[in-house]
FIGU-219634 format. One record per atom (N, C-alpha, C): residue number from 1; residue in one letter; atom name; x, y, z. Coordinates in nm, 4 decimals, padded with zeros to 6 digits. Atoms other than C-alpha are relative to their C-alpha. Layout:
% residues N
+-----+---------+-------+----------+----------+----------+
: num : residuo : atomo :        x :        y :        z :
+-----+---------+-------+----------+----------+----------+
: NUM :       A :    CA :        X :        Y :        Z :
...
+-----+---------+-------+----------+----------+----------+
END
This chain:
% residues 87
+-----+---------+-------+----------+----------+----------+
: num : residuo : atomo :        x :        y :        z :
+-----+---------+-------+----------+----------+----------+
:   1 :       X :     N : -00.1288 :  00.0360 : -00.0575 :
:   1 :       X :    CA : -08.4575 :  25.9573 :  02.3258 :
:   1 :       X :     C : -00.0146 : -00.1198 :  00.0949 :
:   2 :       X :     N :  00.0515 :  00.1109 : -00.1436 :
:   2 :       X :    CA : -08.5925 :  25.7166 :  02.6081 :
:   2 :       X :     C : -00.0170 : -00.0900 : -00.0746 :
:   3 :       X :     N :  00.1175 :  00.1100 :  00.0850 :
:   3 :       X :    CA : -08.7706 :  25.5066 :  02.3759 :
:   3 :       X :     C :  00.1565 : -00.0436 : -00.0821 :
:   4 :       X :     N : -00.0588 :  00.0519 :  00.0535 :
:   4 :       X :    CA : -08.4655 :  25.4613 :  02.1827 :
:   4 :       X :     C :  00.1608 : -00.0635 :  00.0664 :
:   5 :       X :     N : -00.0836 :  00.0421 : -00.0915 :
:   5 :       X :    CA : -08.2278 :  25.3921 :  02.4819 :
:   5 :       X :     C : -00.0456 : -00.1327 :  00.0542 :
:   6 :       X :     N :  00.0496 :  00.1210 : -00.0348 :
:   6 :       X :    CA : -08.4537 :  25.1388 :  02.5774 :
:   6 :       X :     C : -00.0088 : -00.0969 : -00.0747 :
:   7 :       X :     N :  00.0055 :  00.0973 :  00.1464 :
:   7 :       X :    CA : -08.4812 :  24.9739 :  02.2664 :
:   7 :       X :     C :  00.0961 : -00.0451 : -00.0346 :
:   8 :       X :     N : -00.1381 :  00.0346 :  00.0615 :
:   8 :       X :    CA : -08.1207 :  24.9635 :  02.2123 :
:   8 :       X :     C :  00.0431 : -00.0968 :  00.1296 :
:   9 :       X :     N : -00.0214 :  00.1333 : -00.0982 :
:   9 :       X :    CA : -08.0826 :  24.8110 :  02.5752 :
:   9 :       X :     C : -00.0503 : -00.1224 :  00.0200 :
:  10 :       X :     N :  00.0884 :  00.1276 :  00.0302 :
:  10 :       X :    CA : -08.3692 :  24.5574 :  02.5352 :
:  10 :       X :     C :  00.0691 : -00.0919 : -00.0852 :
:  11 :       X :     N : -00.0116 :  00.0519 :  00.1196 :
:  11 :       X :    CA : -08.2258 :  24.4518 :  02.2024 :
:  11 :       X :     C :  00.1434 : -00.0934 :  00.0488 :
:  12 :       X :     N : -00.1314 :  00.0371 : -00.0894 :
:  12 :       X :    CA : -07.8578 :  24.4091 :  02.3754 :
:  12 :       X :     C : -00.0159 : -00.1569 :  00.0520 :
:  13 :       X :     N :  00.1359 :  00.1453 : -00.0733 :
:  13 :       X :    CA : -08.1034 :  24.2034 :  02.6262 :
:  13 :       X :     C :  00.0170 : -00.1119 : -00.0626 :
:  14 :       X :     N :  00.0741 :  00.1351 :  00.0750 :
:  14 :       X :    CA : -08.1932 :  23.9641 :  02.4074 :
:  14 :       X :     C :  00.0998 : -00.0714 : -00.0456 :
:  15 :       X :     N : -00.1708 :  00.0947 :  00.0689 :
:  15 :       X :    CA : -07.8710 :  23.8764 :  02.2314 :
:  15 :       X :     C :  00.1104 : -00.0706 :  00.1035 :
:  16 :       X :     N : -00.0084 :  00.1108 : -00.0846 :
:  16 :       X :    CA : -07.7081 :  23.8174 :  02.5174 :
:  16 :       X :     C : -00.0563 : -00.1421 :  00.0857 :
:  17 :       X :     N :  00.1062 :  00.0979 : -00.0926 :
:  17 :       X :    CA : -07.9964 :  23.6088 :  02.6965 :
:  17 :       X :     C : -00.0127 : -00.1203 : -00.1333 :
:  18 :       X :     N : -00.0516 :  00.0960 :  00.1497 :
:  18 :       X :    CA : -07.9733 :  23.4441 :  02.2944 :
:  18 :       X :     C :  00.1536 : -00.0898 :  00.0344 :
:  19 :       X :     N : -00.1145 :  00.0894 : -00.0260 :
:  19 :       X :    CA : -07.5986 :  23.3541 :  02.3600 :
:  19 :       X :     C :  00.0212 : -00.1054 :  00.1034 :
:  20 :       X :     N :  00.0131 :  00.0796 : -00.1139 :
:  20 :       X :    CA : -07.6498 :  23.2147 :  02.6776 :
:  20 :       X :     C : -00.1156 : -00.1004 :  00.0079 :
:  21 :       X :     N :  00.0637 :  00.1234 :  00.0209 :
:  21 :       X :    CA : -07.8955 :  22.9995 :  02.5784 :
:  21 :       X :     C :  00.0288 : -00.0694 : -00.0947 :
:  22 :       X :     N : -00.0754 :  00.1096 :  00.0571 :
:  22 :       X :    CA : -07.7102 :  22.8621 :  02.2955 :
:  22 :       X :     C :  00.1435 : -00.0696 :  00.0743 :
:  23 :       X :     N : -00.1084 :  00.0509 : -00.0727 :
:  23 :       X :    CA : -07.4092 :  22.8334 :  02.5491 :
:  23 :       X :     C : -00.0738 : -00.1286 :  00.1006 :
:  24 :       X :     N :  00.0759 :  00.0775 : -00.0434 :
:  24 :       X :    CA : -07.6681 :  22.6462 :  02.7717 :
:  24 :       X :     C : -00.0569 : -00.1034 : -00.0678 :
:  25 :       X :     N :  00.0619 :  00.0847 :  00.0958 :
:  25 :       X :    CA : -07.8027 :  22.4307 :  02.4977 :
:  25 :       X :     C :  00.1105 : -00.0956 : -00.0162 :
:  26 :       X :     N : -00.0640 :  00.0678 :  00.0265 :
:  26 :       X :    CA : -07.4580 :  22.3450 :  02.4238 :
:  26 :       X :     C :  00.0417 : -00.1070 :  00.0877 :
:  27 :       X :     N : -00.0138 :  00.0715 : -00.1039 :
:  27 :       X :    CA : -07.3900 :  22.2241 :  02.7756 :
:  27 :       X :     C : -00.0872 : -00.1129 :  00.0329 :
:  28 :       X :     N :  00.1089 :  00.0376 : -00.0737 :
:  28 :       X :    CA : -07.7341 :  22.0619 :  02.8265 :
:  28 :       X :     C :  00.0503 : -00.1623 : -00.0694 :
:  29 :       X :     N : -00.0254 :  00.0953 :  00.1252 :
:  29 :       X :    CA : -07.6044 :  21.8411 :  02.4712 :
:  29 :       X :     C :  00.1720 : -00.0817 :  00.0469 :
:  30 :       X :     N : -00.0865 :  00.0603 : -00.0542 :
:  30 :       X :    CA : -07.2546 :  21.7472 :  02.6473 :
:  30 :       X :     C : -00.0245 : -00.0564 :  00.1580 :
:  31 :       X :     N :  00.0150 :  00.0801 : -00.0799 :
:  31 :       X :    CA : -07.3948 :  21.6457 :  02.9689 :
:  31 :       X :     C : -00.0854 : -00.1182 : -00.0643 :
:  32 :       X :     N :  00.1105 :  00.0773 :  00.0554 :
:  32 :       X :    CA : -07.6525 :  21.4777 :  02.8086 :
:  32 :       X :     C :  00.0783 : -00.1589 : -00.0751 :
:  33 :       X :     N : -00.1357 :  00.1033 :  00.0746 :
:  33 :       X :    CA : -07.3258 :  21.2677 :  02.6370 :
:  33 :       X :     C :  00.0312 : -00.0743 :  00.1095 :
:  34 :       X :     N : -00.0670 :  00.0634 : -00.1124 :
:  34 :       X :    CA : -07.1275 :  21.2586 :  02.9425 :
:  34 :       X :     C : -00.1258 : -00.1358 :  00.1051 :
:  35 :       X :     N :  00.0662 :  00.1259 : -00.0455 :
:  35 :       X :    CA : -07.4112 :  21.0479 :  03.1086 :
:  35 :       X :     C : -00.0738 : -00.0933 : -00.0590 :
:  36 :       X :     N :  00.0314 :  00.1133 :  00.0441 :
:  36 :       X :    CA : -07.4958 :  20.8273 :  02.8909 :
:  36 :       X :     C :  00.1129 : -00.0898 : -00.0558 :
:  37 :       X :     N : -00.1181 :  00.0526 :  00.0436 :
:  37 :       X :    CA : -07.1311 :  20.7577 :  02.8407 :
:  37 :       X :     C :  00.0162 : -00.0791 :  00.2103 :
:  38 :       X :     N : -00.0153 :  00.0163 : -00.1165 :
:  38 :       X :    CA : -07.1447 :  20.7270 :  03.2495 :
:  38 :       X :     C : -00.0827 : -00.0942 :  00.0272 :
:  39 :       X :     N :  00.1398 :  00.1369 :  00.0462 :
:  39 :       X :    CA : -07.4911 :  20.5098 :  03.2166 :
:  39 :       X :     C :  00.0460 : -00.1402 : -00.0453 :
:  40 :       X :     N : -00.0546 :  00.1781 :  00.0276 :
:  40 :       X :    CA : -07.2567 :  20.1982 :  03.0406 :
:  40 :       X :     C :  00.1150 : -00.0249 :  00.0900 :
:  41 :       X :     N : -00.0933 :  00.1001 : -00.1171 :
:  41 :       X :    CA : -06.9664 :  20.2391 :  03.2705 :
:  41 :       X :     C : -00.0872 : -00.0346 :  00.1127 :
:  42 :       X :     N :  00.1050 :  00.0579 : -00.1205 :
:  42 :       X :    CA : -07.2233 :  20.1940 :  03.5855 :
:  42 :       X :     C : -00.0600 : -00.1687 : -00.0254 :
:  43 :       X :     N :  00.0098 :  00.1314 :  00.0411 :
:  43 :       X :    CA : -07.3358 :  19.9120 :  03.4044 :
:  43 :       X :     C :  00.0602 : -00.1042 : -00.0321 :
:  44 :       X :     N : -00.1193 :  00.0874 : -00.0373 :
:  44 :       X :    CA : -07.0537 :  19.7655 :  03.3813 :
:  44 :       X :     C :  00.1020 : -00.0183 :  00.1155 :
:  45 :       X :     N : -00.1137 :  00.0178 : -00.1742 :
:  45 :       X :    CA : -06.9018 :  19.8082 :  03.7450 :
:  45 :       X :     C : -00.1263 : -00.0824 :  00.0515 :
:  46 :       X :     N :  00.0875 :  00.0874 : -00.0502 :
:  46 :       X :    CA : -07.2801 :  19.6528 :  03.8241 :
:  46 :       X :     C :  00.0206 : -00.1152 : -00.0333 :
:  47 :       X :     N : -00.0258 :  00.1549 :  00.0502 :
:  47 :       X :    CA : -07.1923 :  19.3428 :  03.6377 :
:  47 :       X :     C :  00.1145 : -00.0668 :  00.0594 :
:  48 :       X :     N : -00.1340 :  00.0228 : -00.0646 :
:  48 :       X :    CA : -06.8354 :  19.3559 :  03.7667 :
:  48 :       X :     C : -00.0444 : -00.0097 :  00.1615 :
:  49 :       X :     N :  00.0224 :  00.0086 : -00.1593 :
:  49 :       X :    CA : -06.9935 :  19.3759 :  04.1352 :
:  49 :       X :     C : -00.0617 : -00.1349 : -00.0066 :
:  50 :       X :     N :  00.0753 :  00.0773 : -00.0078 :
:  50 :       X :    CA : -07.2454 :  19.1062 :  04.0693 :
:  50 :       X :     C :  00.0654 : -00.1029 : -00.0171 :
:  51 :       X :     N : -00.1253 :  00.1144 :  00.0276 :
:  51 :       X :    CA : -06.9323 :  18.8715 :  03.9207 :
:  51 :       X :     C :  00.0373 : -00.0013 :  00.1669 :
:  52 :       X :     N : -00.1038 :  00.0330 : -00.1214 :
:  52 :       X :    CA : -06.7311 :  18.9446 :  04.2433 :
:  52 :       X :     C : -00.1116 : -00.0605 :  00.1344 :
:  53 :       X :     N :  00.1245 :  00.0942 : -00.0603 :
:  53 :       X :    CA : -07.0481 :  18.8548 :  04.4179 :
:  53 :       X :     C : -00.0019 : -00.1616 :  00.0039 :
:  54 :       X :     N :  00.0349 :  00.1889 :  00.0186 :
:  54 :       X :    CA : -07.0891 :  18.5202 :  04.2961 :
:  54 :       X :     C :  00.1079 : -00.0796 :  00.0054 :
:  55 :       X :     N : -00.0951 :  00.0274 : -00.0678 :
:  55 :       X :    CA : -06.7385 :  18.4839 :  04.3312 :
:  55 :       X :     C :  00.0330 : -00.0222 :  00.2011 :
:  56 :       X :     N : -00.0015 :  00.0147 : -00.0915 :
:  56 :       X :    CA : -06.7116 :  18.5229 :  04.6706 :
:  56 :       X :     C : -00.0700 : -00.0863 :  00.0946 :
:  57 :       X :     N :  00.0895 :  00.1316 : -00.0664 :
:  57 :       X :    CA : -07.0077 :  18.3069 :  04.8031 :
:  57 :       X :     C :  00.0649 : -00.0936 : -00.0558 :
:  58 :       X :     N : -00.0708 :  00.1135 :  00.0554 :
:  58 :       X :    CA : -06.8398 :  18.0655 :  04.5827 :
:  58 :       X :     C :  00.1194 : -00.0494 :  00.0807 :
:  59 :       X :     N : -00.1167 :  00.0271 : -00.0544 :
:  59 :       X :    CA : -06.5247 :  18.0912 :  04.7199 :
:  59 :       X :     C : -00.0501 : -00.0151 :  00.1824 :
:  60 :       X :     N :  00.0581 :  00.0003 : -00.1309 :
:  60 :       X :    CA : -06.6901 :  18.1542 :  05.1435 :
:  60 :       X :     C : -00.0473 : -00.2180 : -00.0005 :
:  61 :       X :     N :  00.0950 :  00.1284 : -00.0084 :
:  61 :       X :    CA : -06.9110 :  17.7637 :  05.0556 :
:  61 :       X :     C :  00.1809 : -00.0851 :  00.0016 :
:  62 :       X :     N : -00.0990 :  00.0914 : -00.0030 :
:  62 :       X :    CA : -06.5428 :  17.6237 :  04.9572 :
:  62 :       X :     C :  00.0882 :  00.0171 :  00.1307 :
:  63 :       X :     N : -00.1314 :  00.0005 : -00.1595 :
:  63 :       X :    CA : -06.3497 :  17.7873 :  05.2594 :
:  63 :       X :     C : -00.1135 : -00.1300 :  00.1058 :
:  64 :       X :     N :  00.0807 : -00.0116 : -00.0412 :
:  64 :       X :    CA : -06.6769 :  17.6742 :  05.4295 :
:  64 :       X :     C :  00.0907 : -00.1852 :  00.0377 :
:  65 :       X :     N : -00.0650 :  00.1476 :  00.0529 :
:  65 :       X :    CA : -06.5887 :  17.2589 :  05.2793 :
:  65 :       X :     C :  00.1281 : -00.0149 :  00.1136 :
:  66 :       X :     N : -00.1340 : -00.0246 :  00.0073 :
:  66 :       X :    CA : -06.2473 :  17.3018 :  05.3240 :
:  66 :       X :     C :  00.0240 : -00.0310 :  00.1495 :
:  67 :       X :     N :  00.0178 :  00.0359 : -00.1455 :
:  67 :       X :    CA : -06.2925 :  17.3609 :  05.7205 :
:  67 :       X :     C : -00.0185 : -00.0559 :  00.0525 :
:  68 :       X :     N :  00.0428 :  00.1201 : -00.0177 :
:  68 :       X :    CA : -06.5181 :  17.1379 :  05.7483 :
:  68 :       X :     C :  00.1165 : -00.1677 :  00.0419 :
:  69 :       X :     N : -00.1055 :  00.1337 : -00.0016 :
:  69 :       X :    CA : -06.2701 :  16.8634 :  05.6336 :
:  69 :       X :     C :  00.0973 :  00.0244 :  00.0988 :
:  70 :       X :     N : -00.0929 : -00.0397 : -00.0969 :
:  70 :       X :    CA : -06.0100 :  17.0172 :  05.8310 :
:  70 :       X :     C :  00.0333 : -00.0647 :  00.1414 :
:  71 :       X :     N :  00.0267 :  00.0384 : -00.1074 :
:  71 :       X :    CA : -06.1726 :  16.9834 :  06.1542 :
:  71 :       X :     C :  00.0006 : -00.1472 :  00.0073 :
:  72 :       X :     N : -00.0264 :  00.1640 : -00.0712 :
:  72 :       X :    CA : -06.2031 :  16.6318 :  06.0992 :
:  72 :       X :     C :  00.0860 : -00.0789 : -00.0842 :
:  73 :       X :     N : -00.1554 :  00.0621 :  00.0012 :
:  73 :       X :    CA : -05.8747 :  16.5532 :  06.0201 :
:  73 :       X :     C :  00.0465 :  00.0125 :  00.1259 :
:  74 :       X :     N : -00.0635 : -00.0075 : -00.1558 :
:  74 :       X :    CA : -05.7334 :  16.7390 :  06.2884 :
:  74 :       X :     C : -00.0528 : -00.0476 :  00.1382 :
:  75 :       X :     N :  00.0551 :  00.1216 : -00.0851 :
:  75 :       X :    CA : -06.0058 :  16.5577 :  06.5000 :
:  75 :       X :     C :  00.0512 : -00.1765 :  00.0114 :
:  76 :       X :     N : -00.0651 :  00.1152 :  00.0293 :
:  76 :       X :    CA : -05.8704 :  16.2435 :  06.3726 :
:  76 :       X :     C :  00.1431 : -00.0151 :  00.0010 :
:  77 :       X :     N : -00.1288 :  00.0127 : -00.0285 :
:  77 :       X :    CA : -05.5225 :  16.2880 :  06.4066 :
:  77 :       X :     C :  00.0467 :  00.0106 :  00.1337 :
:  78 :       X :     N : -00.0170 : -00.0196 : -00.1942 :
:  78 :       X :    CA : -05.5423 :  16.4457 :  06.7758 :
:  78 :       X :     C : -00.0291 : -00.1720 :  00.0177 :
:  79 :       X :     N :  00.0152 :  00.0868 : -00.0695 :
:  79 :       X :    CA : -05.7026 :  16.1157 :  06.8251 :
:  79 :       X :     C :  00.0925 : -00.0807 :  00.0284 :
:  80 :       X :     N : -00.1481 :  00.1178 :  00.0407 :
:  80 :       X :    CA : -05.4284 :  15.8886 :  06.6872 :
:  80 :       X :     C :  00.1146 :  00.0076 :  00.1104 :
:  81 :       X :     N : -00.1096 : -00.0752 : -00.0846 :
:  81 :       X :    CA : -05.1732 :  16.1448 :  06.8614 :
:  81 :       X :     C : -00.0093 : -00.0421 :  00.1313 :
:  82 :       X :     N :  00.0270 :  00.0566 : -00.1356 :
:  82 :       X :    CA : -05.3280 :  16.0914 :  07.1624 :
:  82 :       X :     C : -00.0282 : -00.0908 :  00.0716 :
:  83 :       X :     N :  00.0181 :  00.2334 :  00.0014 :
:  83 :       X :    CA : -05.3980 :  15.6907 :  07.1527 :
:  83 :       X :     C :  00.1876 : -00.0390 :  00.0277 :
:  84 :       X :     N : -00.1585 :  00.0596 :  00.0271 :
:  84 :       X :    CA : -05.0144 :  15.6805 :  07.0672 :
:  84 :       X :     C :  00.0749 :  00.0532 :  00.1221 :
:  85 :       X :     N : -00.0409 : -00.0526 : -00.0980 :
:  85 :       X :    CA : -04.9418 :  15.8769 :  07.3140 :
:  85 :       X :     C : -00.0125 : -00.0660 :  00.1159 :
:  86 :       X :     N :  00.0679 :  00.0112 : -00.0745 :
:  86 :       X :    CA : -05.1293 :  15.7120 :  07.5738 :
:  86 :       X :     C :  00.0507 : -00.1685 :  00.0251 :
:  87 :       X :     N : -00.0457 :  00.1559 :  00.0281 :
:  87 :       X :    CA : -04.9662 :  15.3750 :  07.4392 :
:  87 :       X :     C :  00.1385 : -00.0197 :  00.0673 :
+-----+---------+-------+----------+----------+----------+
END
């Protein structure tokens, strides 16, 4: 009687600890998807960062110009302003 209570629960055992490792298998096979589907978007927000990157220094060197000239305009015009003024 023992021997065959145990045998019948063992057996139980196994089939479930069976299902749950094909339920686990199945999961292991959809993450296993999901990040390598997650692996090309990353790689593509890295490329998209590295663009806005090179954008931006790009654009910073032209504000950079830009100021530059600025200042000496508005250096050069105060002067005028203030020659004419002075006249």
């Amino acid at each position: 009687q023992f021997c065959d209570d145990t045998s019948t629960e063992k057996k139980r055992s196994i089939k479930e600890a069976e299902e749950t490792i094909e339920v686990l298998k199945a999961d292991i096979g959809k993450y296993t998807s999901d990040s390598s589907q997650l692996t090309k978007e990353i790689a593509g927000h890295d490329e998209d960062v590295s663009v806005w990157t090179g954008d931006k220094k790009a654009a910073t060197k032209v504000r950079e110009i830009e100021k530059t000239d600025y200042d000496a305009m508005h250096k050069d015009y105060s002067e005028s302003v203030d020659a004419l003024t002075r006249a």
